[in-house]
C-alpha positions in Angstrom: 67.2 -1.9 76.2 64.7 -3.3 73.3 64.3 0.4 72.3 67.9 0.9 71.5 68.0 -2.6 69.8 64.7 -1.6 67.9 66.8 1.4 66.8 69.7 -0.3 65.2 68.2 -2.4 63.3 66.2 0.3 62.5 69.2 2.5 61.8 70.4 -0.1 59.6 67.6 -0.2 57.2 66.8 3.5 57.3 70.6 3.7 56.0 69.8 1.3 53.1 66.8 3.2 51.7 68.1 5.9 49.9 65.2 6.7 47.7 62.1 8.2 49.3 60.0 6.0 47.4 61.8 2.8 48.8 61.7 3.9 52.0 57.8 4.9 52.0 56.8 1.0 49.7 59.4 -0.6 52.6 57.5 1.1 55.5 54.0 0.0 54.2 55.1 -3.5 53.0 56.9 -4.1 56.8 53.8 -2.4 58.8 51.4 -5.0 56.8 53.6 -7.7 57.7 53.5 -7.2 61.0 49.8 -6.8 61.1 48.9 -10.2 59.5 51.9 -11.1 62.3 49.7 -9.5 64.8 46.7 -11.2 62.9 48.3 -14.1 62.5 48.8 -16.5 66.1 50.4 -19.2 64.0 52.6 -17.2 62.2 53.4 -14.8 65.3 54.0 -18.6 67.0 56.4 -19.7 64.2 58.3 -16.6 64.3 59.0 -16.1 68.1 59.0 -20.0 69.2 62.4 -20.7 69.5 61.4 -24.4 68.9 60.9 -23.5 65.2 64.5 -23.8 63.1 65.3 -20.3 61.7 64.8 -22.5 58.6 61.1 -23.2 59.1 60.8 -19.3 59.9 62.5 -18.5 56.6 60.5 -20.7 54.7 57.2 -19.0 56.3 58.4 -15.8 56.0 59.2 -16.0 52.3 55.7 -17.2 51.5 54.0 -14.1 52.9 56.5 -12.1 51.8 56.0 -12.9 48.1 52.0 -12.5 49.1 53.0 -9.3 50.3 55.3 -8.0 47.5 58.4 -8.0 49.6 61.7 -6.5 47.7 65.0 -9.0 48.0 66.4 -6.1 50.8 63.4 -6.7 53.0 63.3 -10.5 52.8 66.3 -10.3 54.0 66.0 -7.8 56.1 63.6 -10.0 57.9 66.0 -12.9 57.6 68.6 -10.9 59.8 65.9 -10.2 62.8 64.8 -13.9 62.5 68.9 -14.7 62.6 69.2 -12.0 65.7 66.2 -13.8 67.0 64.2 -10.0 66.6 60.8 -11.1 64.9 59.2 -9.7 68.1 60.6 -6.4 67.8 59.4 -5.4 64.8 56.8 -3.5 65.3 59.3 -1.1 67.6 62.2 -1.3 65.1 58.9 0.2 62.6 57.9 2.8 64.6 61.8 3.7 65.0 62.5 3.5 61.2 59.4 5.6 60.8 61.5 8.2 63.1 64.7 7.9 61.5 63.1 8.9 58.2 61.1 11.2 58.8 64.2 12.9 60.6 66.5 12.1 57.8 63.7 14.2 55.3 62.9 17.3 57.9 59.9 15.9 58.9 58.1 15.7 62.1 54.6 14.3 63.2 52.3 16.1 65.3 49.6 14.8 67.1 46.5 17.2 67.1 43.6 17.3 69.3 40.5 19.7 68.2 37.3 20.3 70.2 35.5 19.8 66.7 36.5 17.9 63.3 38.4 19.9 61.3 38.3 20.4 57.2 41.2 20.1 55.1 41.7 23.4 54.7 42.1 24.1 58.5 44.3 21.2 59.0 46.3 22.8 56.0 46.7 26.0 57.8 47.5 24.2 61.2 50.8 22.4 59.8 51.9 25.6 58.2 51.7 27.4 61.6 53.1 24.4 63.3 55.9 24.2 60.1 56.4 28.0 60.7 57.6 27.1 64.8 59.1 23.9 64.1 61.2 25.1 61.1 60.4 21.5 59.3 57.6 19.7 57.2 55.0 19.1 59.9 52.4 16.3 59.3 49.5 15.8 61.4 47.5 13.3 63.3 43.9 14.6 64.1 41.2 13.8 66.7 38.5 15.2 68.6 39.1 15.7 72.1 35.9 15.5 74.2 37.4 17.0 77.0 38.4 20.2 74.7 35.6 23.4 75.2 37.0 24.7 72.2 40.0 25.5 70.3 43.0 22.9 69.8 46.1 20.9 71.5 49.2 20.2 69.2 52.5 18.4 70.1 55.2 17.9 68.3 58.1 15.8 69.8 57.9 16.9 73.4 56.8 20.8 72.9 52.8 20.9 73.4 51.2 24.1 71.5 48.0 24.8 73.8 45.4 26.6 71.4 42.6 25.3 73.5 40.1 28.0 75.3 41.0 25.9 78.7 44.6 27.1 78.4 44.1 30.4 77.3 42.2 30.7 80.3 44.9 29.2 82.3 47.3 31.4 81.0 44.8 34.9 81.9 44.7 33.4 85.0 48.8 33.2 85.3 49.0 37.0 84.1 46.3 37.9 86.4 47.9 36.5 89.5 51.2 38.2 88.5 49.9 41.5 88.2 
C-alpha cells in the first residue's frame, strides 16, 4: 500500500520536472533533506508527531529548506506530504521518483558485483555491454563480492547477467548433464 502511495506522489513530481537539470538539483536537494531528517530525531519528531500543527511543520520545514536551497516547487512539494500527512514516506516516494526518471530518460541502474575492484575503463565497457542487452543508458553500482572466485554478477531490474567463474561452471555442468 505505502509503495503505491510513495509512487503517486512520486508520479506527481516526476511530472512537474520537465528539465533534466531540475529533476537531477530536486533529487539531490530532497535526498539531503531526508538525511538531516534521518539525522535529525527532533526534526524527524516534528514532522511525523501528529501532535505538531501542520503549521509548526511548515515553519520547520521552511527553515531547512532555505538552509538547503529548496526551489518554491519543492517547499511545497513538501507542504503537500506534510498536508497528506506523508513526511514518513519520503524517502520511498525518493527512491520511486528516482525510478520514474530514470524510466522517463531510458535509463536503468544496474547493480554490479566483481570479484576484484574494477577501473574506470572496465566499468566503461561493462555498461556498454549491459547498454547493448538492455537497449537503454545503463548506469552502474559496483562492489566487490567476497563470495565471487572471479569474474562478475550484474542485474538490471529483475534479469541477473552471471559473468562469474561459479556460474560458468554451473552452466558446463547443465550442458554436461544434458549430453
Amino acid at each position: 500500500m505505502s509503495v503505491a502511495i510513495a509512487s503517486r506522489f512520486a508520479r506527481a513530481l516526476a511530472d512537474i520536472l520537465v528539465s533534466n537539470d531540475a529533476a537531477n538539483d530536486a533529487v539531490v536537494k530532497l535526498r539531503a533533506f531526508e538525511e538531516l531528517q534521518q539525522s535529525s530525531p527532533d526534526l524527524k519528531n516534528i514532522l511525523i508527531s501528529p501532535a505538531v500543527s501542520g503549521r509548526k511543520k511548515k515553519a520547520a520545514v521552511a527553515r531547512f529548506a532555505e538552509q538547503i536551497g529548496f526551489s518554491p516547487l519543492l517547499k511545497n512539494f513538501m507542504y503537500v506530504l506534510i498536508d497528506h500527512r506523508r513526511t514518513a514516506m519520503l524517502g520511498e516516494i525518493l527512491t520511486s521518483l528516482e525510478s520514474q526518471l530514470d524510466e522517463r530518460r531510458g535509463i536503468v541502474r544496474a547493480q554490479v558485483e566483481s570479484s576484484r575492484p574494477l577501473d574506470e575503463a572496465q566499468r566503461q565497457q561493462i555498461e556498454a555491454a549491459l547498454g547493448r542487452a538492455t537497449g537503454k543508458q545503463v548506469f552502474g553500482q559496483y562492489k566487490v563480492g567476497e563470495a565471487l572466485i572471479g569474474g562478475l554478477v550484474a542485474r538490471v531490474g529483475s534479469r541477473v547477467y552471471d559473468g562469474s567463474v561459479r556460474g560458468q561452471l554451473q552452466a558446463m555442468r547443465v550442458r554436461l548433464v544434458r549430453s
